[in-house]
PASEBA-1860 file (N, C-alpha, C; in nm, 3 decimals):
! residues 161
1> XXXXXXXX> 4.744/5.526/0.945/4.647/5.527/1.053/4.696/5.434/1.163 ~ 4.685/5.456/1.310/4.713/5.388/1.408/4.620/5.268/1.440 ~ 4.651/5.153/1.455/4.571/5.050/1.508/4.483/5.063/1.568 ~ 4.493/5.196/1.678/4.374/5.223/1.776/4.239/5.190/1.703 ~ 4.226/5.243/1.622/4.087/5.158/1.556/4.018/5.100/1.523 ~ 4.122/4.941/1.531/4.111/4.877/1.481/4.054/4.741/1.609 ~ 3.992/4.825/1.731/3.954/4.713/1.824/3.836/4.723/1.833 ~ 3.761/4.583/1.872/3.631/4.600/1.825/3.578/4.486/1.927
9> XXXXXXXX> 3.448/4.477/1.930/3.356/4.404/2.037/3.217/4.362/1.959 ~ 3.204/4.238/2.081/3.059/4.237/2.050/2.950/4.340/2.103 ~ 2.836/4.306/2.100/2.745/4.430/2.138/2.785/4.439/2.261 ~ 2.742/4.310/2.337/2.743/4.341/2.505/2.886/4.348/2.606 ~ 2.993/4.341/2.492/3.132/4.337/2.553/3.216/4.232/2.586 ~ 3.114/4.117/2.592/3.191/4.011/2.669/3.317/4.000/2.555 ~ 3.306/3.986/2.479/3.402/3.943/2.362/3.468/4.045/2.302 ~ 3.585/4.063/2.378/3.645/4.225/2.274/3.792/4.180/2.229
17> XXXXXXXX> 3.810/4.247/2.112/3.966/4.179/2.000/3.961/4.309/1.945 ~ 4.130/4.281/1.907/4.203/4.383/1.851/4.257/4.338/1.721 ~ 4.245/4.420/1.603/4.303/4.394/1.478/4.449/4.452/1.506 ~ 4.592/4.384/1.497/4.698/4.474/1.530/4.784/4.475/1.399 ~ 4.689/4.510/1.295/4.716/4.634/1.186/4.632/4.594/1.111 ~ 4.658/4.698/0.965/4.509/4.698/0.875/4.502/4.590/0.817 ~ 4.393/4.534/0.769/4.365/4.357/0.732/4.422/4.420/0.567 ~ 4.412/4.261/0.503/4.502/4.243/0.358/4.378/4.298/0.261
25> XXXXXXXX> 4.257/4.295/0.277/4.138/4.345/0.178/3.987/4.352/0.241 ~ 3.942/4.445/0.241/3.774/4.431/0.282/3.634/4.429/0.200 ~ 3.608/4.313/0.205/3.497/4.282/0.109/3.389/4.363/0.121 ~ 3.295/4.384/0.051/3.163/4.416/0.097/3.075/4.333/0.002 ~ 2.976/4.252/0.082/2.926/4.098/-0.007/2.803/4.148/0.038 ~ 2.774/4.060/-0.102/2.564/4.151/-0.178/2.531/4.007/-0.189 ~ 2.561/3.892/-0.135/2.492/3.796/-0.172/2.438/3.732/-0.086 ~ 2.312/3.684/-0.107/2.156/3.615/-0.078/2.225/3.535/0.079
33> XXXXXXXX> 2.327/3.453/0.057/2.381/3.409/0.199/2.436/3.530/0.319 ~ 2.498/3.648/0.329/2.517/3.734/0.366/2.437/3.802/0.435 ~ 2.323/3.857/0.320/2.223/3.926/0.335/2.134/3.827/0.420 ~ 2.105/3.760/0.446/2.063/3.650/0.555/2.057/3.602/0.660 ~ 2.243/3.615/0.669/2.343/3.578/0.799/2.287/3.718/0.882 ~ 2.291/3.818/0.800/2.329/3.965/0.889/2.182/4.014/0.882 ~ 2.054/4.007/0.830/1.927/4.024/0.847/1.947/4.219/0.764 ~ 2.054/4.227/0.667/2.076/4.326/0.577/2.083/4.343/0.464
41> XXXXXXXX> 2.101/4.405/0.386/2.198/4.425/0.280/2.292/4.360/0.219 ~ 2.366/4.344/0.295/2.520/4.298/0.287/2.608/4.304/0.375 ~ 2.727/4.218/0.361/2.816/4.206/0.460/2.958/4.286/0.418 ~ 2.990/4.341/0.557/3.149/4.357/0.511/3.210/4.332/0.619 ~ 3.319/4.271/0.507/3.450/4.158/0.599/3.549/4.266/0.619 ~ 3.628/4.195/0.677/3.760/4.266/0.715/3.869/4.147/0.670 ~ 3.939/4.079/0.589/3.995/3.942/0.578/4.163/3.992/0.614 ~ 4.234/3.967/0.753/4.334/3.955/0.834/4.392/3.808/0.881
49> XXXXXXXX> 4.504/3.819/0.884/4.594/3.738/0.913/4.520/3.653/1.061 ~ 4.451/3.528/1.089/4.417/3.480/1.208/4.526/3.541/1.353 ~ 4.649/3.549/1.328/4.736/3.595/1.437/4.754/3.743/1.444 ~ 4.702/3.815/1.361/4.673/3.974/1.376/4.575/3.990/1.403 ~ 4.472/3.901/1.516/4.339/3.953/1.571/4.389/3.902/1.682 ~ 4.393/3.950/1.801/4.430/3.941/1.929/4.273/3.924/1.999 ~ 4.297/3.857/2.116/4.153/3.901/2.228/4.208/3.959/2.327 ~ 4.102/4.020/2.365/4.110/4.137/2.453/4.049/4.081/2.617
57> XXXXXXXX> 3.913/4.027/2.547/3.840/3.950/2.696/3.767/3.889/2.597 ~ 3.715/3.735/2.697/3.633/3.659/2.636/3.682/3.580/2.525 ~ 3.571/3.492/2.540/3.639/3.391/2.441/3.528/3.354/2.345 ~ 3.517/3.377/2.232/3.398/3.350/2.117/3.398/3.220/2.104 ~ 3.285/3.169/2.070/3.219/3.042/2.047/3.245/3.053/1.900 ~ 3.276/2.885/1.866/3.264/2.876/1.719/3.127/2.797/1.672 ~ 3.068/2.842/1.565/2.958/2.779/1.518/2.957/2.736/1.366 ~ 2.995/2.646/1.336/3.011/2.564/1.174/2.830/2.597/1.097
65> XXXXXXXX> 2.862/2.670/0.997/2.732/2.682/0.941/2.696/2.631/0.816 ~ 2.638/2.644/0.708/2.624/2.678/0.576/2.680/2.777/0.530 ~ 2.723/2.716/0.397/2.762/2.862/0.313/2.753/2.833/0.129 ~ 2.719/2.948/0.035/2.658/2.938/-0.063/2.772/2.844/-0.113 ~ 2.911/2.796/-0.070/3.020/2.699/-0.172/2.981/2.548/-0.142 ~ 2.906/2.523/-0.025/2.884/2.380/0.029/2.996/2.351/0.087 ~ 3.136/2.398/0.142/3.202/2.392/0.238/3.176/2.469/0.398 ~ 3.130/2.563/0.405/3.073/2.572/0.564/3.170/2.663/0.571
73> XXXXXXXX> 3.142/2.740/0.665/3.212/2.819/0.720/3.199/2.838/0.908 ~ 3.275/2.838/0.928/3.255/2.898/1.133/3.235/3.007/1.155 ~ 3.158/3.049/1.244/3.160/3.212/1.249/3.176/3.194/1.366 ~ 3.243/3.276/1.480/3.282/3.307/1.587/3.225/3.382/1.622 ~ 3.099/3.360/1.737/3.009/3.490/1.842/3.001/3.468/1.951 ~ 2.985/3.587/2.052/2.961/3.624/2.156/2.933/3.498/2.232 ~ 2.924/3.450/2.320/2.874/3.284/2.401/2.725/3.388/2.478 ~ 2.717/3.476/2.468/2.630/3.581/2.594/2.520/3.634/2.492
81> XXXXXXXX> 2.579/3.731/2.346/2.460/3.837/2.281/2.509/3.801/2.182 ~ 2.572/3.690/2.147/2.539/3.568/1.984/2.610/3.637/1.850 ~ 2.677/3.768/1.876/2.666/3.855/1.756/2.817/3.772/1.710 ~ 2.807/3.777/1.589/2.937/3.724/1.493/3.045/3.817/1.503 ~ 3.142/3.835/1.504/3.275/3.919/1.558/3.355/3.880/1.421 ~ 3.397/3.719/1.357/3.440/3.696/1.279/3.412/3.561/1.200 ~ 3.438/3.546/1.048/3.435/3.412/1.012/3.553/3.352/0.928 ~ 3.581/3.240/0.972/3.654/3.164/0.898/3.586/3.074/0.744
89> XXXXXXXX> 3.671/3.080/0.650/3.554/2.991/0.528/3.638/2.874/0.506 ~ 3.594/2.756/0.484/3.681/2.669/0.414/3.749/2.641/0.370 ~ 3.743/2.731/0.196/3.879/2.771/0.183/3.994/2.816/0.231 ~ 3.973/2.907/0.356/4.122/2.967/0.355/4.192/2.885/0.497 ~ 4.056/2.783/0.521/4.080/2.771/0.692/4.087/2.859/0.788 ~ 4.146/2.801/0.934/4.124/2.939/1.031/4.249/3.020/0.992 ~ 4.316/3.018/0.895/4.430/3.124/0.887/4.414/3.253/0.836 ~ 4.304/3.250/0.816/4.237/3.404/0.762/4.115/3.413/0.839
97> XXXXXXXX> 4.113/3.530/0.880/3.977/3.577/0.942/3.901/3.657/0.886 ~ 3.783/3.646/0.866/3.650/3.745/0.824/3.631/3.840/0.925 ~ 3.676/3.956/0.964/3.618/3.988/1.079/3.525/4.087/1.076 ~ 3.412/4.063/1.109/3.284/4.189/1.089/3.337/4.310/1.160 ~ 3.311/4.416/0.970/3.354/4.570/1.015/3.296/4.671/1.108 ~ 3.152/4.596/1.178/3.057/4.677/1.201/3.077/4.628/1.342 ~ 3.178/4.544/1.399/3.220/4.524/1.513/3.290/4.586/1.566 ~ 3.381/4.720/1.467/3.518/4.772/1.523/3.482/4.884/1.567
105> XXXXXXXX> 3.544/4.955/1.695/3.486/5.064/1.759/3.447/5.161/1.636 ~ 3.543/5.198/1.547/3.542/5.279/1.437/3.559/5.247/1.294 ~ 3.467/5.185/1.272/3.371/5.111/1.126/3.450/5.191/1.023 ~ 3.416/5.314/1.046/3.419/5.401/0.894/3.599/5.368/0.855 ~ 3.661/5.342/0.986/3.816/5.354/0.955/3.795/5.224/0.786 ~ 3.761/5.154/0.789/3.738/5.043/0.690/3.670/5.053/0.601 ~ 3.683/5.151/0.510/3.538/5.110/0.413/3.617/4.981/0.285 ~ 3.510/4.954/0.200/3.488/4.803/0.091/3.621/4.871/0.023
113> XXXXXXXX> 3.664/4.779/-0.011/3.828/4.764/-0.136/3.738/4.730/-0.253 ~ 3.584/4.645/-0.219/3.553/4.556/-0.387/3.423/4.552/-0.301 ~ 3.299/4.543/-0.392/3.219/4.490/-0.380/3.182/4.340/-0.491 ~ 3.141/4.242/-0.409/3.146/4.107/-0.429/2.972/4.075/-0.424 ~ 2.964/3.989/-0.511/2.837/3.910/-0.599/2.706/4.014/-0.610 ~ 2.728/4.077/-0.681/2.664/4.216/-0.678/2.511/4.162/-0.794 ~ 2.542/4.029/-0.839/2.432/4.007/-0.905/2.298/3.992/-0.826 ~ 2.344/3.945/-0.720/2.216/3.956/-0.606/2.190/4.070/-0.485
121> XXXXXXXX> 2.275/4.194/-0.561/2.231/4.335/-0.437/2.120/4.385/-0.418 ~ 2.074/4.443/-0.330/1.939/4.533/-0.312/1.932/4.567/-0.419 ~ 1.839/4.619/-0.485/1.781/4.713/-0.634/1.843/4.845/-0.579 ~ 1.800/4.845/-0.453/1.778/5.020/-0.377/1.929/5.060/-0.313 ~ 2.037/4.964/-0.315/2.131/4.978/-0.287/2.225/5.021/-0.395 ~ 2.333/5.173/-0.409/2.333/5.250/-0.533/2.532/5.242/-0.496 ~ 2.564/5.205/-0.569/2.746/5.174/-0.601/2.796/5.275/-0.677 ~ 2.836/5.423/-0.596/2.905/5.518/-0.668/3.032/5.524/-0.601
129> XXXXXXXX> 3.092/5.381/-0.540/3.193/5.459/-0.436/3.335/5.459/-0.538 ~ 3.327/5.411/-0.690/3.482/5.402/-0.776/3.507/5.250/-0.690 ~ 3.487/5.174/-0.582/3.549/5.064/-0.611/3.499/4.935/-0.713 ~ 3.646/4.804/-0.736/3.578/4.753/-0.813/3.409/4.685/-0.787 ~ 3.361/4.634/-0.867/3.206/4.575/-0.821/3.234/4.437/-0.914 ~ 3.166/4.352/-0.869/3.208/4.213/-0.946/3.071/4.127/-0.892 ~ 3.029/4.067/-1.049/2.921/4.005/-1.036/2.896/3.917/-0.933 ~ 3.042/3.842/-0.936/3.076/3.714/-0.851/3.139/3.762/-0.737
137> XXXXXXXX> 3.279/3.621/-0.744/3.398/3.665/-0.667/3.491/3.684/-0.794 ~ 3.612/3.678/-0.715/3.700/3.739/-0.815/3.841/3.706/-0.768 ~ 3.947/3.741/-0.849/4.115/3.655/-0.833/4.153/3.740/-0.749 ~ 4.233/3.698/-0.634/4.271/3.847/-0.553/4.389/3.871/-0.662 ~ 4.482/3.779/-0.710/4.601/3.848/-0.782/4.561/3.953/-0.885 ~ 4.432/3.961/-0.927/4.374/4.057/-0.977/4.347/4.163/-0.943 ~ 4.367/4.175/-0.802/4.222/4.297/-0.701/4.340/4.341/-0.602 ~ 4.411/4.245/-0.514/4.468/4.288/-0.394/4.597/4.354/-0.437
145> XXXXXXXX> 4.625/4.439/-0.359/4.755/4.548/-0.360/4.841/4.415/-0.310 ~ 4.938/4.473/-0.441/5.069/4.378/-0.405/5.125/4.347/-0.219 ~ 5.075/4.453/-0.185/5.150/4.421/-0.028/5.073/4.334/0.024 ~ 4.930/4.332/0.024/4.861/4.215/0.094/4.871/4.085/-0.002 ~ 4.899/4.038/-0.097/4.947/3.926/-0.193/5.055/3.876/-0.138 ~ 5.151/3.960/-0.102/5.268/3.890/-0.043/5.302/3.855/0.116 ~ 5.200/3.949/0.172/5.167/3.920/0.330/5.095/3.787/0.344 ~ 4.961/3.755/0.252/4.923/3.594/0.251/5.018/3.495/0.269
153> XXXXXXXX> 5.099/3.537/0.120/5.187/3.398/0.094/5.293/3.398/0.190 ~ 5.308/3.469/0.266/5.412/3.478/0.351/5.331/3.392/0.505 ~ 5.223/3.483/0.534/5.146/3.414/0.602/5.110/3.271/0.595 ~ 5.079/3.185/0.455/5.043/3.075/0.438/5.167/2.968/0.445 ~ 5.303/3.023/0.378/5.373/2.965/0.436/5.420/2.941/0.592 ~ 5.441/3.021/0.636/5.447/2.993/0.797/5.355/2.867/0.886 ~ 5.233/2.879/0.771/5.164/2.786/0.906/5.100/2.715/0.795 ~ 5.191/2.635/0.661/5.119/2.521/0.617/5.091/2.420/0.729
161> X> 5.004/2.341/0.671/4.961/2.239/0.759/5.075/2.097/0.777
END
């Protein structure tokens, strides 16, 4: 699939970025913090290399929040219509980006690799899609296709601290 799809905005435009290729795994998260952040269901990430999200226009605000680990996370929105575009978590620092799928012109190009902490999903929300489902989180060396395992570590080396 061509990148073209992979550019995405906030609602009102000010803030538009480009994924420039497909991210290493896309979550789809059922848990109580998520479902909160996003006033839904659940969230789904897009988790990409921080230097494979380009901007297009605008410049997102960072906002340090809560998050269910007690390390915090930033989420990056709009400075204008507030909407989250992407988040960084603690763990991985800003070298990985969360970037919300429901930001990219064409969503569907992305559907979930895994669904994540599924102990707290809607009742009414129904998991026939064959991917894995996991109570919690889970090992990526377990989950991620060898090519995005070695794109990290390749990635993480480049820009230890």
């Amino acid at each position: 699939m061509s990148t073209d799809g992979f550019e995405g905005r906030c609602t009102c435009g000010h803030v538009r970025f480009r994924m420039t290729s497909r991210p290493l795994f896309v979550h789809c998260c059922h848990c109580r913090w998520c479902q909160r952040e996003t006033g839904t269901a659940f969230a789904l990430n897009a988790m990409i290399e921080h230097d494979r999200v380009e901007l297009i226009a605008g410049e997102p605000e960072v906002v340090d929040t809560p998050s269910n680990s007690g390390k915090g996370q930033r989420v990056s929105r709009c400075p204008r219509c507030k909407i989250a575009v992407w988040s960084s978590y603690a763990g991985g620092g800003e070298i990985i980006r969360f970037v919300r799928v429901g930001t990219l012109e064409t969503p569907d190009a992305l559907p979930p690799d895994i669904h994540i902490f599924t102990q707290s999903k809607q009742p009414w929300v129904t998991l026939g899609d064959g991917k894995p489902v996991m109570e919690e989180y889970y090992r990526s060396a377990e989950q991620w296709p060898a090519e995005s395992i070695e794109r990290r570590k390749l990635h993480l080396e480049r820009h230890k601290r």
